[in-house]
BATOR-966495 format. One record per residue (C-alpha): residue in one letter; chain; x, y, z. Coordinates in nm, 2 decimals. Layout:
 code unit      X      Y      Z
    A    A      X      Y      Z
...
This chain:
 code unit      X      Y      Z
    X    A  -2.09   0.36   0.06
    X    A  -2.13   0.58  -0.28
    X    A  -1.91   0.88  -0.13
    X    A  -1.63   0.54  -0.07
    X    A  -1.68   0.42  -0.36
    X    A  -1.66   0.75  -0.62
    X    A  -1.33   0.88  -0.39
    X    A  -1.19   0.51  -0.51
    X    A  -1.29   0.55  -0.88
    X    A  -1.11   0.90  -0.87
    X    A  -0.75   0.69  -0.81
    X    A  -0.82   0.49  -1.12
    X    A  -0.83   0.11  -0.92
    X    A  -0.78  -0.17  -1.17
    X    A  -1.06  -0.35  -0.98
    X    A  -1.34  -0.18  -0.75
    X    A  -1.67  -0.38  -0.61
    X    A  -1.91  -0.35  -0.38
    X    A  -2.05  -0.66  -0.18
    X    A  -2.36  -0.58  -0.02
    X    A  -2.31  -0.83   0.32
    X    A  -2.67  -0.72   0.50
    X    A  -2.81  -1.06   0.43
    X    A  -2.48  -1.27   0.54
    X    A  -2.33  -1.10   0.81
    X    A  -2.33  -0.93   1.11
    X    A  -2.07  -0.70   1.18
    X    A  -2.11  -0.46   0.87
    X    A  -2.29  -0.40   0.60
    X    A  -2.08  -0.38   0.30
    X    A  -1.77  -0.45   0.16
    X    A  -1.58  -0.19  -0.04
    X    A  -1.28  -0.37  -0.27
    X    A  -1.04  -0.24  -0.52
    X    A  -0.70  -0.31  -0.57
    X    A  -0.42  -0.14  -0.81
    X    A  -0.09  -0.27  -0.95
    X    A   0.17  -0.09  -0.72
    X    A   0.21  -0.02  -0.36
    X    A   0.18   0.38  -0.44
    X    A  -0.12   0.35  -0.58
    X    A  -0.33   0.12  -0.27
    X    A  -0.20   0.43  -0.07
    X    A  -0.35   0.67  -0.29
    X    A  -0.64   0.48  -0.30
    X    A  -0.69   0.45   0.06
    X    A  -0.59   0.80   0.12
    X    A  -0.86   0.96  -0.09
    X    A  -1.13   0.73   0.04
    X    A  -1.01   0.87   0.44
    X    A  -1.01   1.25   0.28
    X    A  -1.34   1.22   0.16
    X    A  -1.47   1.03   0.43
    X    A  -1.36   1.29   0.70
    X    A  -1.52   1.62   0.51
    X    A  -1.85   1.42   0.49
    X    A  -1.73   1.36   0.89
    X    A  -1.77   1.01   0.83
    X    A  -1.60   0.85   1.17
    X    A  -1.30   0.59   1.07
    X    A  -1.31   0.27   1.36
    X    A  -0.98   0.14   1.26
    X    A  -0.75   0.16   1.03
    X    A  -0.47  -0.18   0.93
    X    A  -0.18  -0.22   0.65
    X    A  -0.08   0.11   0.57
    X    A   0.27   0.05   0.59
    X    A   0.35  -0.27   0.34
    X    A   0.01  -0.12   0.12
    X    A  -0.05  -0.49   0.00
    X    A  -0.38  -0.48   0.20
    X    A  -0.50  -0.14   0.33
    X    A  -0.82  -0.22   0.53
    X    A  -1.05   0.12   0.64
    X    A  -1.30   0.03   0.89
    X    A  -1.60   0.25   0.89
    X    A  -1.83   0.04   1.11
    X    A  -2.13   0.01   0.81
    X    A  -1.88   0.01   0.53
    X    A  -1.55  -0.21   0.57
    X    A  -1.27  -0.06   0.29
    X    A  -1.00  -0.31   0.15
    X    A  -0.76  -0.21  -0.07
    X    A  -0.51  -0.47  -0.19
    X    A  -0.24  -0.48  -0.46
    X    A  -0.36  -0.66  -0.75
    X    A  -0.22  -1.04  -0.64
    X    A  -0.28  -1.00  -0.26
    X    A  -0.63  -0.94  -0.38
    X    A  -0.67  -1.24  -0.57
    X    A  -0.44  -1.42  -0.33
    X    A  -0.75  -1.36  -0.07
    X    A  -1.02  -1.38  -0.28
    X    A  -1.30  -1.20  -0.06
    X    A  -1.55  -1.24  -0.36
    X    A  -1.50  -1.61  -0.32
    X    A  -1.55  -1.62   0.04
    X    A  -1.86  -1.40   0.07
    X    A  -2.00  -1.54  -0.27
    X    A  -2.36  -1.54  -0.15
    X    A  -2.32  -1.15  -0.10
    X    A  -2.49  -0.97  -0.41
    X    A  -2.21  -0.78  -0.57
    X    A  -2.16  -0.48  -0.77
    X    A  -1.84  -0.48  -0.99
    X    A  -1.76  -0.08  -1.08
    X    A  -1.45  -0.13  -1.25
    X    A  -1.25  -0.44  -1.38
Protein backbone atom coordinates (compact mmCIF):
# COMPACT_ATOMS: atom_id res chain seq x y z
CA UNK A 1 0.00 0.00 0.00
CA UNK A 2 2.94 2.62 1.07
CA UNK A 3 5.12 1.74 -2.20
CA UNK A 4 1.25 2.75 -4.14
CA UNK A 5 0.79 5.38 -2.32
CA UNK A 6 4.47 7.29 -2.32
CA UNK A 7 4.69 6.42 -6.47
CA UNK A 8 1.22 8.50 -6.45
CA UNK A 9 2.54 11.45 -4.28
CA UNK A 10 5.58 11.63 -6.71
CA UNK A 11 2.87 12.81 -9.71
CA UNK A 12 1.69 15.58 -7.47
CA UNK A 13 -2.30 14.26 -7.21
CA UNK A 14 -4.60 17.08 -6.13
CA UNK A 15 -6.23 14.44 -3.88
CA UNK A 16 -4.68 11.04 -2.62
CA UNK A 17 -6.34 8.74 0.35
CA UNK A 18 -6.16 5.64 1.61
CA UNK A 19 -9.33 3.73 2.86
CA UNK A 20 -8.41 0.87 4.91
CA UNK A 21 -11.67 -1.71 3.83
CA UNK A 22 -10.45 -4.88 6.13
CA UNK A 23 -13.23 -4.32 8.49
CA UNK A 24 -16.14 -3.78 5.60
CA UNK A 25 -15.27 -5.79 2.83
CA UNK A 26 -14.34 -8.73 1.37
CA UNK A 27 -12.67 -8.66 -1.77
CA UNK A 28 -9.58 -6.32 -0.88
CA UNK A 29 -8.14 -4.66 1.59
CA UNK A 30 -7.67 -1.16 0.79
CA UNK A 31 -8.54 1.41 -1.42
CA UNK A 32 -5.89 3.67 -2.96
CA UNK A 33 -7.66 7.20 -4.44
CA UNK A 34 -6.29 10.30 -5.99
CA UNK A 35 -7.40 12.10 -8.67
CA UNK A 36 -5.69 15.25 -10.71
CA UNK A 37 -7.15 18.00 -12.87
CA UNK A 38 -6.32 16.72 -16.51
CA UNK A 39 -6.53 13.45 -18.36
CA UNK A 40 -2.49 13.57 -18.71
CA UNK A 41 -1.98 13.65 -15.40
CA UNK A 42 -4.45 10.33 -14.16
CA UNK A 43 -2.11 8.64 -16.71
CA UNK A 44 0.89 9.68 -15.16
CA UNK A 45 -0.45 8.89 -12.12
CA UNK A 46 -1.44 5.51 -12.88
CA UNK A 47 1.63 4.82 -14.84
CA UNK A 48 4.06 5.39 -11.98
CA UNK A 49 2.00 3.52 -9.51
CA UNK A 50 2.29 0.15 -12.34
CA UNK A 51 6.31 1.12 -12.59
CA UNK A 52 6.87 0.90 -9.19
CA UNK A 53 4.61 -1.84 -8.50
CA UNK A 54 6.34 -4.15 -11.10
CA UNK A 55 10.19 -3.53 -9.72
CA UNK A 56 8.89 -4.37 -6.19
CA UNK A 57 7.20 -7.44 -8.59
CA UNK A 58 4.03 -6.62 -7.23
CA UNK A 59 1.50 -8.82 -9.62
CA UNK A 60 -1.24 -6.29 -11.34
CA UNK A 61 -4.92 -8.59 -11.58
CA UNK A 62 -6.56 -6.16 -13.92
CA UNK A 63 -6.26 -3.16 -15.12
CA UNK A 64 -9.68 -0.72 -16.49
CA UNK A 65 -9.96 3.03 -18.07
CA UNK A 66 -6.75 3.77 -19.41
CA UNK A 67 -8.01 5.03 -22.48
CA UNK A 68 -10.64 8.00 -21.56
CA UNK A 69 -8.23 8.47 -18.02
CA UNK A 70 -11.39 9.78 -16.21
CA UNK A 71 -11.22 6.67 -13.93
CA UNK A 72 -8.04 4.54 -14.12
CA UNK A 73 -8.72 1.59 -11.79
CA UNK A 74 -5.28 -0.83 -10.95
CA UNK A 75 -6.30 -3.93 -9.35
CA UNK A 76 -3.69 -5.42 -7.18
CA UNK A 77 -5.75 -8.11 -5.42
CA UNK A 78 -4.96 -6.50 -1.60
CA UNK A 79 -4.71 -2.93 -2.83
CA UNK A 80 -7.44 -1.75 -5.38
CA UNK A 81 -5.93 1.72 -7.31
CA UNK A 82 -8.45 4.45 -8.57
CA UNK A 83 -7.36 7.24 -10.19
CA UNK A 84 -10.00 9.72 -11.42
CA UNK A 85 -9.94 13.23 -12.81
CA UNK A 86 -10.92 15.61 -10.26
CA UNK A 87 -15.03 15.70 -11.01
CA UNK A 88 -15.39 11.99 -12.02
CA UNK A 89 -13.96 11.53 -8.52
CA UNK A 90 -16.38 13.49 -6.82
CA UNK A 91 -19.00 12.54 -9.24
CA UNK A 92 -18.44 8.78 -7.59
CA UNK A 93 -17.77 9.71 -4.29
CA UNK A 94 -16.08 6.39 -3.07
CA UNK A 95 -15.39 8.08 0.37
CA UNK A 96 -19.15 8.40 0.66
CA UNK A 97 -19.91 4.97 -0.19
CA UNK A 98 -17.38 3.18 2.03
CA UNK A 99 -17.73 5.87 4.82
CA UNK A 100 -17.42 3.40 7.62
CA UNK A 101 -13.83 2.58 6.23
CA UNK A 102 -11.12 4.47 8.43
CA UNK A 103 -9.37 6.72 6.04
CA UNK A 104 -6.17 8.37 5.64
CA UNK A 105 -6.18 11.67 3.47
CA UNK A 106 -2.30 12.19 2.20
CA UNK A 107 -2.93 15.06 0.09
CA UNK A 108 -5.92 17.48 -0.48
Amino acid sequence: MKLAADAAATVKPSYLAILDLRSVCTFTDHFLIASANSARQVRAIAERVEEQLARAKVRMSHREGVGEAQWILLDYHNVVVHIFADQTRAFYDLERLWADAPKQQLVG
